[in-house]
VEXPATOR-521201 format. One record per atom (N, C-alpha, C): residue in one letter; atom name; x, y, z. Coordinates in nm, 2 decimals, always signed. Example, Ala and Ser with C-alpha at 12.3 -4.5 7.8 and 13.67 -1.06 7.14 Angstrom:
BEGIN
> code | site | px | py | pz
> A | N | +1.32 | -0.57 | +0.78;
> A | CA | +1.23 | -0.45 | +0.78;
> A | C | +1.32 | -0.33 | +0.78;
> S | N | +1.28 | -0.22 | +0.71;
> S | CA | +1.37 | -0.11 | +0.71;
> S | C | +1.29 | +0.00 | +0.79;
//
This chain:
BEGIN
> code | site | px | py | pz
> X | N | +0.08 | -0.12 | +0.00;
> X | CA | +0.00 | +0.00 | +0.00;
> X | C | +0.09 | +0.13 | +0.00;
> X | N | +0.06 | +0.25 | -0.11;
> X | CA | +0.14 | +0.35 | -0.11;
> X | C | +0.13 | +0.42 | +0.04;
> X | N | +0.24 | +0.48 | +0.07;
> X | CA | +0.20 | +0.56 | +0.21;
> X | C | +0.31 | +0.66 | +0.14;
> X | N | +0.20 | +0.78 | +0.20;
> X | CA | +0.27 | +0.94 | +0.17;
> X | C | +0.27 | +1.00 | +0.30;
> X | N | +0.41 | +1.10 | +0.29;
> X | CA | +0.42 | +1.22 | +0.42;
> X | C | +0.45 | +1.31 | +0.32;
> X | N | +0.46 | +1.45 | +0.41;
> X | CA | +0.48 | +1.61 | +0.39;
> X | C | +0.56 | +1.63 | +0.46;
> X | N | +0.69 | +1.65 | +0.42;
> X | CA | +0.81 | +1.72 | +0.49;
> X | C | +0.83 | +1.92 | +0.42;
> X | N | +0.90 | +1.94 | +0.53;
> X | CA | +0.90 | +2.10 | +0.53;
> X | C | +1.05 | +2.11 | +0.46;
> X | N | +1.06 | +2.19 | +0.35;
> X | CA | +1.21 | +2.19 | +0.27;
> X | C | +1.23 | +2.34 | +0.23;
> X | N | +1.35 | +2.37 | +0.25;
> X | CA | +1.38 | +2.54 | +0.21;
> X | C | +1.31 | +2.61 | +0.11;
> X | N | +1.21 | +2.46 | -0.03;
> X | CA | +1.19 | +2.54 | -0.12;
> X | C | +1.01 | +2.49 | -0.10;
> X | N | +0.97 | +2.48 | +0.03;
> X | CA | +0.79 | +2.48 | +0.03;
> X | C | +0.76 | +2.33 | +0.05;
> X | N | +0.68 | +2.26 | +0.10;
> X | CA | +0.67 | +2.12 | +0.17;
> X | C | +0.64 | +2.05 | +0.05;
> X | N | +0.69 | +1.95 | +0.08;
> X | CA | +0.73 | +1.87 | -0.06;
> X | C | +0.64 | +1.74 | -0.02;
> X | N | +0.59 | +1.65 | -0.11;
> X | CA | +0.50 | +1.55 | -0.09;
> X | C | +0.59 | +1.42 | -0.14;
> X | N | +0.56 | +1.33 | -0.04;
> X | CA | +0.71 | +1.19 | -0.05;
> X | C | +0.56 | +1.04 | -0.08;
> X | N | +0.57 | +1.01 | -0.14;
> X | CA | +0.52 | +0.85 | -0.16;
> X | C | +0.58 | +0.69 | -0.18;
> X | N | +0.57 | +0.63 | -0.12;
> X | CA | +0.63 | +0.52 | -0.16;
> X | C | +0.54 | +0.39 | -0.09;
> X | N | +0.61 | +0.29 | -0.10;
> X | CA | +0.59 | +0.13 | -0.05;
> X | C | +0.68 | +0.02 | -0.07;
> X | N | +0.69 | -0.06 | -0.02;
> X | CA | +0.79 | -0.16 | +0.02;
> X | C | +0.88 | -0.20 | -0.11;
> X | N | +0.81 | -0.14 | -0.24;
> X | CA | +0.88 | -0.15 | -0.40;
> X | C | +1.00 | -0.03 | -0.42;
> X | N | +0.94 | +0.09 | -0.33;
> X | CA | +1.02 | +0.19 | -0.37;
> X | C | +0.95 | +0.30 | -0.36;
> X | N | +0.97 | +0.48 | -0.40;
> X | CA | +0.96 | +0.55 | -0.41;
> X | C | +0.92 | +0.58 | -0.50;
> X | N | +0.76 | +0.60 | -0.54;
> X | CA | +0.71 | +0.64 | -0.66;
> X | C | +0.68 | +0.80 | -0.68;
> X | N | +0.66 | +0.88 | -0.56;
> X | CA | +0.65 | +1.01 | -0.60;
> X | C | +0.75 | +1.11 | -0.50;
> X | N | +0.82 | +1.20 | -0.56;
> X | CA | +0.89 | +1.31 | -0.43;
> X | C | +0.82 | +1.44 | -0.53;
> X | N | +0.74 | +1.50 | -0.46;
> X | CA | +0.71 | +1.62 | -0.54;
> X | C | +0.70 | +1.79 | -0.42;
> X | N | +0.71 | +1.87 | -0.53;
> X | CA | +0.68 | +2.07 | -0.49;
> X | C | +0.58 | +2.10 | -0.53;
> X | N | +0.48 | +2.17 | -0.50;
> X | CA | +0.41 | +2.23 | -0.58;
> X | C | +0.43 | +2.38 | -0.54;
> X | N | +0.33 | +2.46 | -0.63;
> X | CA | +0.38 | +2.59 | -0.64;
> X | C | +0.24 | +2.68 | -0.48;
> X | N | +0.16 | +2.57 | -0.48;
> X | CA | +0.09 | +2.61 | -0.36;
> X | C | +0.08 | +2.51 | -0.27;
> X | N | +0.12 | +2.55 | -0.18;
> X | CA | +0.16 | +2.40 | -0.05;
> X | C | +0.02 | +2.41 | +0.06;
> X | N | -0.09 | +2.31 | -0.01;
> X | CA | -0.19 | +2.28 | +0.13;
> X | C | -0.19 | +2.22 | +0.22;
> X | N | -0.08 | +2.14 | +0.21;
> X | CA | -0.02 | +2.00 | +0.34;
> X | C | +0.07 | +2.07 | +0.48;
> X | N | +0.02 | +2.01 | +0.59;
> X | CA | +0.11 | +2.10 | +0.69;
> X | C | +0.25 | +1.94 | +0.69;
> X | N | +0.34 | +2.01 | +0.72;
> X | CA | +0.45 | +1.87 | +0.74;
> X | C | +0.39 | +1.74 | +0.82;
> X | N | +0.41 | +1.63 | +0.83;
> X | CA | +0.40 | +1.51 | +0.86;
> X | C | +0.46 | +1.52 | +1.01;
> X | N | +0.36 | +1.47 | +1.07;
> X | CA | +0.43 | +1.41 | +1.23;
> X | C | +0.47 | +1.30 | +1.28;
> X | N | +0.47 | +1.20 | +1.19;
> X | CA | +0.48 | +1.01 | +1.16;
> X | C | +0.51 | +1.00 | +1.05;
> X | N | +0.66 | +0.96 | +0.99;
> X | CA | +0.67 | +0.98 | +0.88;
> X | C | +0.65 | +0.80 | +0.87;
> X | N | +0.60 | +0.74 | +0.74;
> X | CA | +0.58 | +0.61 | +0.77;
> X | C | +0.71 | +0.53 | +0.73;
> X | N | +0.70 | +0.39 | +0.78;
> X | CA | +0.91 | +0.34 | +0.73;
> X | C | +0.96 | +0.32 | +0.60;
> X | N | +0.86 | +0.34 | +0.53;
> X | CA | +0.89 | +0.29 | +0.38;
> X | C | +0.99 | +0.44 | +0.36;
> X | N | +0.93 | +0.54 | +0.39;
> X | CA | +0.99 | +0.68 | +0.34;
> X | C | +1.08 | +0.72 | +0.45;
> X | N | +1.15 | +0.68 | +0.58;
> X | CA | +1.22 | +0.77 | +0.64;
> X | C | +1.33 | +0.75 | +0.59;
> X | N | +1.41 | +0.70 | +0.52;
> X | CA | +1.58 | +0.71 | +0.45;
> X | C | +1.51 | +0.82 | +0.37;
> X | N | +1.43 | +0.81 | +0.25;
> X | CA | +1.38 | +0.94 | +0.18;
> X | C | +1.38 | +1.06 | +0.21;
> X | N | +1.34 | +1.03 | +0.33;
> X | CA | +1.31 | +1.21 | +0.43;
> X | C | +1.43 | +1.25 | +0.50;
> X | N | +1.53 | +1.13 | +0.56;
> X | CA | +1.67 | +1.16 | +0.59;
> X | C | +1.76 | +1.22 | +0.47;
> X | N | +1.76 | +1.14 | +0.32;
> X | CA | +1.85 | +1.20 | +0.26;
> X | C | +1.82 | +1.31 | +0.21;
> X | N | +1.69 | +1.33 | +0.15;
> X | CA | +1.66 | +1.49 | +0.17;
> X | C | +1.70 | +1.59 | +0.25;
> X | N | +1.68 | +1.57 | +0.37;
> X | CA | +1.72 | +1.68 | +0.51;
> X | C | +1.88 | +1.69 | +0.47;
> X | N | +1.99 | +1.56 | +0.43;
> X | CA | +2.09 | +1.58 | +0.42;
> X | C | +2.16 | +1.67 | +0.31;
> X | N | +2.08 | +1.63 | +0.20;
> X | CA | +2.07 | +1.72 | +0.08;
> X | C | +2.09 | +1.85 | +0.10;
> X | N | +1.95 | +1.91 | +0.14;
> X | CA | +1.94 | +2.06 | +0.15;
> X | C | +2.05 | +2.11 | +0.30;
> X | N | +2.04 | +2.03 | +0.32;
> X | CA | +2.19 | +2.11 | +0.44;
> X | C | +2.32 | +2.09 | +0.39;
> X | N | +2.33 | +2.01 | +0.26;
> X | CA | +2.44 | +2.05 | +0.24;
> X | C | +2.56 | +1.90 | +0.24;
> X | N | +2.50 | +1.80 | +0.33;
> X | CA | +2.55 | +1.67 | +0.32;
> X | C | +2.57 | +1.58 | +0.25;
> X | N | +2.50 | +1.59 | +0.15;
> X | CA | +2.47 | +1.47 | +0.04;
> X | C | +2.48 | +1.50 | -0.12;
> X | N | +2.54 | +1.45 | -0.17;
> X | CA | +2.56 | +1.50 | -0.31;
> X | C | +2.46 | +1.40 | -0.43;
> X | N | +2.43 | +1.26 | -0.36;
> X | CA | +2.39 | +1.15 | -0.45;
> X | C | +2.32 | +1.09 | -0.35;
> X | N | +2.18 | +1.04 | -0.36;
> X | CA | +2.05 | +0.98 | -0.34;
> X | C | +2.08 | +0.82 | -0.34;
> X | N | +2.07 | +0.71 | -0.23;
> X | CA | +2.07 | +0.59 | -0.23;
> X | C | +1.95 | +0.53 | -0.19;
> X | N | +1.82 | +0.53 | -0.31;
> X | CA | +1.71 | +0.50 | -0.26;
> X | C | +1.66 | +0.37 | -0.35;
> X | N | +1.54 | +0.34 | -0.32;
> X | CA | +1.50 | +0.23 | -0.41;
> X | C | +1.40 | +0.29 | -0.47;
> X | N | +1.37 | +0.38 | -0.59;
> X | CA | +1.28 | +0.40 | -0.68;
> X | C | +1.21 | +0.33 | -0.77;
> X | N | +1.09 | +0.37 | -0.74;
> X | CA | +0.98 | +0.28 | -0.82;
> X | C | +0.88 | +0.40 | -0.93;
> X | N | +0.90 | +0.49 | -0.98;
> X | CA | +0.83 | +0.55 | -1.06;
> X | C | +0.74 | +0.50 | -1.12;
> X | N | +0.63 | +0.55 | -1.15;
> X | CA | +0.51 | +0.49 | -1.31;
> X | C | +0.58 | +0.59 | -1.39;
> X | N | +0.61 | +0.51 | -1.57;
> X | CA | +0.62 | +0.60 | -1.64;
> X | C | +0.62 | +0.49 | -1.77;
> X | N | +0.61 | +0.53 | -1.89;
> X | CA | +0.64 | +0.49 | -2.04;
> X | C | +0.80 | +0.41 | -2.02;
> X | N | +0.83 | +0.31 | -2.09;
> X | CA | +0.97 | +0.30 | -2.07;
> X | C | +1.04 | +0.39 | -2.11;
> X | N | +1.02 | +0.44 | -2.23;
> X | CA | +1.12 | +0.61 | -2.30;
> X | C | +1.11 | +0.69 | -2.15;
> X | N | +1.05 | +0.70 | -2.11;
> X | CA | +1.04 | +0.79 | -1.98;
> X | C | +1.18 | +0.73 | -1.91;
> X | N | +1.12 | +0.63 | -1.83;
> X | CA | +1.22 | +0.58 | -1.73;
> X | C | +1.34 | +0.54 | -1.80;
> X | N | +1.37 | +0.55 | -1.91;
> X | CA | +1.51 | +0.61 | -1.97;
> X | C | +1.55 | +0.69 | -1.99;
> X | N | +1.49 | +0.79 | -2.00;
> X | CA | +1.50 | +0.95 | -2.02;
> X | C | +1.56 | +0.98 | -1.81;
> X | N | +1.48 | +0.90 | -1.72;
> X | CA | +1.50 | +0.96 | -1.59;
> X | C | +1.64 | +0.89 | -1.56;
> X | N | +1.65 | +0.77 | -1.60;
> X | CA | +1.77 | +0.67 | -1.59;
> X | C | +1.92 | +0.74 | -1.62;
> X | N | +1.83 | +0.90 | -1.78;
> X | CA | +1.99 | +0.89 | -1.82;
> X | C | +2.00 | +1.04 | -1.71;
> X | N | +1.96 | +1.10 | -1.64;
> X | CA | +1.90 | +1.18 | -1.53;
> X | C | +2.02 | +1.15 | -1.43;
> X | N | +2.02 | +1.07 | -1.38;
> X | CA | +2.07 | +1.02 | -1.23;
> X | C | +2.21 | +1.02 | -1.37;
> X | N | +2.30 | +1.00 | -1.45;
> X | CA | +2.40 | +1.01 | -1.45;
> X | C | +2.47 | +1.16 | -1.46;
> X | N | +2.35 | +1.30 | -1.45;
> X | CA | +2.44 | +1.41 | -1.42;
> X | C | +2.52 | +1.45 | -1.29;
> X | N | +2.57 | +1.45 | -1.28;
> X | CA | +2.68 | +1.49 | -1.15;
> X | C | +2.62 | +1.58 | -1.07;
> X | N | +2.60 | +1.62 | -0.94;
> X | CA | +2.62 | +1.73 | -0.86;
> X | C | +2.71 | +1.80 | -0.91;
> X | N | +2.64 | +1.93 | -0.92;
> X | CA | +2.73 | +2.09 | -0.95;
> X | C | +2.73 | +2.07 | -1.10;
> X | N | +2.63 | +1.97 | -1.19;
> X | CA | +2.68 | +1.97 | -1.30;
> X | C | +2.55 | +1.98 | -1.36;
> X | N | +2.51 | +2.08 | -1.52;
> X | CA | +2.41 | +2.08 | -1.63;
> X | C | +2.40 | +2.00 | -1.71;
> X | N | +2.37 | +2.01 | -1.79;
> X | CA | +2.35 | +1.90 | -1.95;
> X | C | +2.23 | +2.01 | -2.04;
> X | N | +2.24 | +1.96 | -2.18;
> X | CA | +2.14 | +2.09 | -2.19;
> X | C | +2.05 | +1.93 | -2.27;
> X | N | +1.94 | +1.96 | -2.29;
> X | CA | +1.82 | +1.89 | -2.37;
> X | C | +1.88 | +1.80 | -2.50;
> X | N | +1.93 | +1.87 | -2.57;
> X | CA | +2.05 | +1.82 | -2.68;
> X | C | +2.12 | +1.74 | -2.60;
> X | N | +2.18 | +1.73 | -2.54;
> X | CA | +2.29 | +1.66 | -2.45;
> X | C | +2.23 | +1.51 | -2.42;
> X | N | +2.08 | +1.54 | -2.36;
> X | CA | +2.01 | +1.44 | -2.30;
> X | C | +1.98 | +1.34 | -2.45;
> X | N | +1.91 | +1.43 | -2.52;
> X | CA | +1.84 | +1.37 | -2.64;
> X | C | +1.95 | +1.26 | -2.74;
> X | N | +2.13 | +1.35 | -2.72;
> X | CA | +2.22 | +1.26 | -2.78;
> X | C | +2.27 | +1.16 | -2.70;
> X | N | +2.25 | +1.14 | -2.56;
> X | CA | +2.30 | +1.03 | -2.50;
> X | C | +2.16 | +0.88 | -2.50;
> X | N | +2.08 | +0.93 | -2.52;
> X | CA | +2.00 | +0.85 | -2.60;
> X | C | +2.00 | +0.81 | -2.73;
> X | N | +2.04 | +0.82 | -2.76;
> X | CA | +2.12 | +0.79 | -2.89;
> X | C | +2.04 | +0.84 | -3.00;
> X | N | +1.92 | +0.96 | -3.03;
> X | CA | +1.91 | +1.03 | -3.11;
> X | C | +1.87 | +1.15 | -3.09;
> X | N | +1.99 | +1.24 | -3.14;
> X | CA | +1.90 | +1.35 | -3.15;
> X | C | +1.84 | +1.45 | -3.16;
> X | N | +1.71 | +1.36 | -3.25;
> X | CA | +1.56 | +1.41 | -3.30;
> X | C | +1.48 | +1.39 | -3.18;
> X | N | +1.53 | +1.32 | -3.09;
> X | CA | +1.46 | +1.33 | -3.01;
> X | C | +1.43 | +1.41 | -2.84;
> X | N | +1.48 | +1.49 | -2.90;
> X | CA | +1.50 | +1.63 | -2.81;
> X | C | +1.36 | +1.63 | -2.75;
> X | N | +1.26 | +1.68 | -2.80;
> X | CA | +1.13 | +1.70 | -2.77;
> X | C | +1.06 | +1.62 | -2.72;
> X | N | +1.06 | +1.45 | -2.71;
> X | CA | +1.05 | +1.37 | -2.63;
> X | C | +1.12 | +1.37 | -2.51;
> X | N | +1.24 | +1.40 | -2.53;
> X | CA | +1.26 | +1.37 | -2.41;
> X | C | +1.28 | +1.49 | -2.34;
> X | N | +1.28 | +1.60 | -2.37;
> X | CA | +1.24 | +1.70 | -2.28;
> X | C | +1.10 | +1.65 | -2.19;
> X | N | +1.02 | +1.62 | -2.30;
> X | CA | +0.86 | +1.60 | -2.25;
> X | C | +0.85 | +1.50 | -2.11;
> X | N | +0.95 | +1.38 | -2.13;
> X | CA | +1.00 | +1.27 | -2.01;
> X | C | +1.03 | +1.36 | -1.92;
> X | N | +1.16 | +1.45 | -1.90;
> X | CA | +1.22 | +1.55 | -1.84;
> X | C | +1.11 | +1.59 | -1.78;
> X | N | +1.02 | +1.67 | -1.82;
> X | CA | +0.90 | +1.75 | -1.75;
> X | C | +0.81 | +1.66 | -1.68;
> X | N | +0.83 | +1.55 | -1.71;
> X | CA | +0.71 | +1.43 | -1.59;
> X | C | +0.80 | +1.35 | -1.52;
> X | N | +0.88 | +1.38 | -1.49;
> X | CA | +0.96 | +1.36 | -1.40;
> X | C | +0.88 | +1.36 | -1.24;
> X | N | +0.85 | +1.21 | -1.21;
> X | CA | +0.81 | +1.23 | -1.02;
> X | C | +0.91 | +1.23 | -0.92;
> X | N | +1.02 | +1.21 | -0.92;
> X | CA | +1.09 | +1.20 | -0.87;
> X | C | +1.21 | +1.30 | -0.84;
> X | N | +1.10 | +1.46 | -0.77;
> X | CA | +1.17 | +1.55 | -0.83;
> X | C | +1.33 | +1.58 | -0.69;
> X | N | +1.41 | +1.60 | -0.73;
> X | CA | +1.56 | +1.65 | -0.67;
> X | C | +1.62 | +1.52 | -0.69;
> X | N | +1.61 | +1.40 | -0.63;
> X | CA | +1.63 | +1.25 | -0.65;
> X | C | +1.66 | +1.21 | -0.78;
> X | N | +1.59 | +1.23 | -0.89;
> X | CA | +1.61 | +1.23 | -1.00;
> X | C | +1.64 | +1.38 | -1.09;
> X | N | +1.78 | +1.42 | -1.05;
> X | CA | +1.76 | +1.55 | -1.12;
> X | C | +1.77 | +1.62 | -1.27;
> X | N | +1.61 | +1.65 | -1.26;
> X | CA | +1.57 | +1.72 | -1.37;
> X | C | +1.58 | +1.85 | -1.41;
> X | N | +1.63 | +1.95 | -1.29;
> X | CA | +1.66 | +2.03 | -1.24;
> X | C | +1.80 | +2.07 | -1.33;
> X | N | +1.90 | +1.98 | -1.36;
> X | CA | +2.00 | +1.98 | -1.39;
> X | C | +2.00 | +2.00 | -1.56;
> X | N | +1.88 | +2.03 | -1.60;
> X | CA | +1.89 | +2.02 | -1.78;
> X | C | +1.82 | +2.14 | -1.80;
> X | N | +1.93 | +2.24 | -1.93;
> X | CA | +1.92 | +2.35 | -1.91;
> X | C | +1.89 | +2.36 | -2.07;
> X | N | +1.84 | +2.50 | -2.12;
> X | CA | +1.88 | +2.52 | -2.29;
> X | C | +1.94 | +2.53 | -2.31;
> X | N | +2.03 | +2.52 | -2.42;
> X | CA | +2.16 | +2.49 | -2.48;
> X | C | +2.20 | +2.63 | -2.52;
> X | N | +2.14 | +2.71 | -2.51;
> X | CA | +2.16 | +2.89 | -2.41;
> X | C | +2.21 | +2.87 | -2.32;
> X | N | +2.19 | +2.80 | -2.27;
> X | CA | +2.22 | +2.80 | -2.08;
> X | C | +2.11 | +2.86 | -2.03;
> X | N | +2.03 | +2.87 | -2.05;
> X | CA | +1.88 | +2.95 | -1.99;
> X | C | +1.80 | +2.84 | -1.96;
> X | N | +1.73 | +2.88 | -1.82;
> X | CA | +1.69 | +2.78 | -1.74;
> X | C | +1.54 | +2.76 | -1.81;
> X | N | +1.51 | +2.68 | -1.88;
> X | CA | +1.40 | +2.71 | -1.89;
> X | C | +1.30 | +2.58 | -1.82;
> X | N | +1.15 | +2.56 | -1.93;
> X | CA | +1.08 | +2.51 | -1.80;
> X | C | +1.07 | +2.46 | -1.67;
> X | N | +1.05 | +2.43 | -1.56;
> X | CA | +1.05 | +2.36 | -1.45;
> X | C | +0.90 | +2.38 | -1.39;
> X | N | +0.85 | +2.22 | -1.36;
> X | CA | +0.73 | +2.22 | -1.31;
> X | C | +0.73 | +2.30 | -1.18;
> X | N | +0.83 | +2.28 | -1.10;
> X | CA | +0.79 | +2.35 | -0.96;
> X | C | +0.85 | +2.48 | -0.94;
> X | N | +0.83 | +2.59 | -1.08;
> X | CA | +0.91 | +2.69 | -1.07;
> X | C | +0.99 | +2.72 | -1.13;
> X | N | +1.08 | +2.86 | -1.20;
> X | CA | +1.22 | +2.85 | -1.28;
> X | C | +1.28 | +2.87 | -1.11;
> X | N | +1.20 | +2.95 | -1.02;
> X | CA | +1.27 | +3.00 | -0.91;
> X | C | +1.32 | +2.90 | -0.82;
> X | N | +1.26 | +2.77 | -0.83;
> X | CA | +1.30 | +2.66 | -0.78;
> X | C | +1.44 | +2.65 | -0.83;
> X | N | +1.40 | +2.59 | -0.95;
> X | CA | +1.52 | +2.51 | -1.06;
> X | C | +1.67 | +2.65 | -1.04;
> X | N | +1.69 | +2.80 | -1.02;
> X | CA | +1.75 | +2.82 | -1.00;
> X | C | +1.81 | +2.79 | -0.86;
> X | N | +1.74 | +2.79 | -0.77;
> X | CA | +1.76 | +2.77 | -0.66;
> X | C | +1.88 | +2.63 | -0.58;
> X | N | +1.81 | +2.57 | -0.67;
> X | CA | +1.86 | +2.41 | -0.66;
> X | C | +2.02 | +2.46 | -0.75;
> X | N | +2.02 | +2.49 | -0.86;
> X | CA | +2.13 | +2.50 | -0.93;
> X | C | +2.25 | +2.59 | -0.83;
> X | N | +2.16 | +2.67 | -0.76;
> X | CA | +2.26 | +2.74 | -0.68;
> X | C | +2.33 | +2.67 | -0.57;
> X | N | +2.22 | +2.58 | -0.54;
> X | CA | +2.26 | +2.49 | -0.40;
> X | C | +2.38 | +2.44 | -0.42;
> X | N | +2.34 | +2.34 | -0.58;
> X | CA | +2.46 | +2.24 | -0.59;
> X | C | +2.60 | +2.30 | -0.64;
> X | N | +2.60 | +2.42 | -0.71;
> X | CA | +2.73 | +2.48 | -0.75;
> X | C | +2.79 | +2.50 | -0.69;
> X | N | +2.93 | +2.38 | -0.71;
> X | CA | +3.04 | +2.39 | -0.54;
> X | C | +3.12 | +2.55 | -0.61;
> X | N | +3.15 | +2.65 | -0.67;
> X | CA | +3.15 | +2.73 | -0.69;
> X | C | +3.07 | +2.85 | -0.67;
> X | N | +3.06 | +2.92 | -0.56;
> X | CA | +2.98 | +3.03 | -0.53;
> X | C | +3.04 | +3.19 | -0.58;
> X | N | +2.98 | +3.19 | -0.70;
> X | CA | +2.99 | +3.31 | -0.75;
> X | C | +2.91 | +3.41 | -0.66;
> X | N | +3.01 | +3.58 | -0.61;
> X | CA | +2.96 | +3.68 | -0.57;
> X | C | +2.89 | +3.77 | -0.65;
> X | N | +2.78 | +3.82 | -0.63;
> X | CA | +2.72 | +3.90 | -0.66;
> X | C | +2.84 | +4.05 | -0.73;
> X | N | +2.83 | +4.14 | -0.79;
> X | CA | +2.89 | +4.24 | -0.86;
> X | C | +2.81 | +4.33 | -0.82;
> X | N | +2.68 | +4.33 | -0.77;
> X | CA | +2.62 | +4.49 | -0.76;
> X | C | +2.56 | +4.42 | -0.56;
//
């Protein structure tokens, strides 16, 4: 049986789902109606630990057992996901050619954007080949945010 908690995260309470298969949902939304969880259930507390580790700064890479629903193109599209590095981008092109075509940029952006497995699986990490952040379901203000977290280079402000 899926069991979900609400944890409270720097960037607005995030919703965690899983069961004894794995982790099928970590999500943000852009309006948070859930108050944080006060029993997190056991399928999800490594989920909720490596997270807390995450945003403070401890954790660079996710050791979980994910169970997403998705198209198989999808869960290859998220597969080739988990090989960007912390502190590191890829642009849509990037993604599309490590797939081995691509024409298929547009697909797999589209995978990219249904991504449930959001920071765990980072989607966050695929940029336009501008370098311009574009789409992100939970915000661009997110997706910069997170890019800021992980950039072991902290550029200073000039003004």
């Amino acid at each position: 049986m899926i069991q979900t908690a609400y944890i409270e995260t720097p960037l607005g309470i995030a919703t965690l789902s899983g069961d004894e298969n794995g982790i099928t949902n970590v999500s943000v939304t852009q309006e948070s109606v859930e108050t944080p969880s006060t029993e997190i259930p056991s399928y999800l507390q490594d989920t909720v630990l490596q997270l807390q580790e995450y945003f403070i700064g401890q954790r660079t890479t996710f050791d979980l057992k994910l169970n997403p629903s998705g198209t198989d193109f999808q869960k290859k599209v998220w597969q080739e996901l988990l090989n960007i590095p912390f502190g590191k981008t890829a642009t849509y092109l990037d993604m599309a050619k490590r797939l081995g075509d691509p024409k298929c940029i547009r697909a797999a952006a589209s995978a990219n954007g249904k991504n449930p497995l959001w920071i765990i699986v980072p989607c966050h990490r695929v940029i336009g080949s501008d370098g311009s952040l574009t789409g992100y379901a939970g915000g661009l203000w997110r997706k910069k945010w997170l890019l800021d977290h992980e950039n072991p280079v902290k550029q200073q402000s000039l003004f």
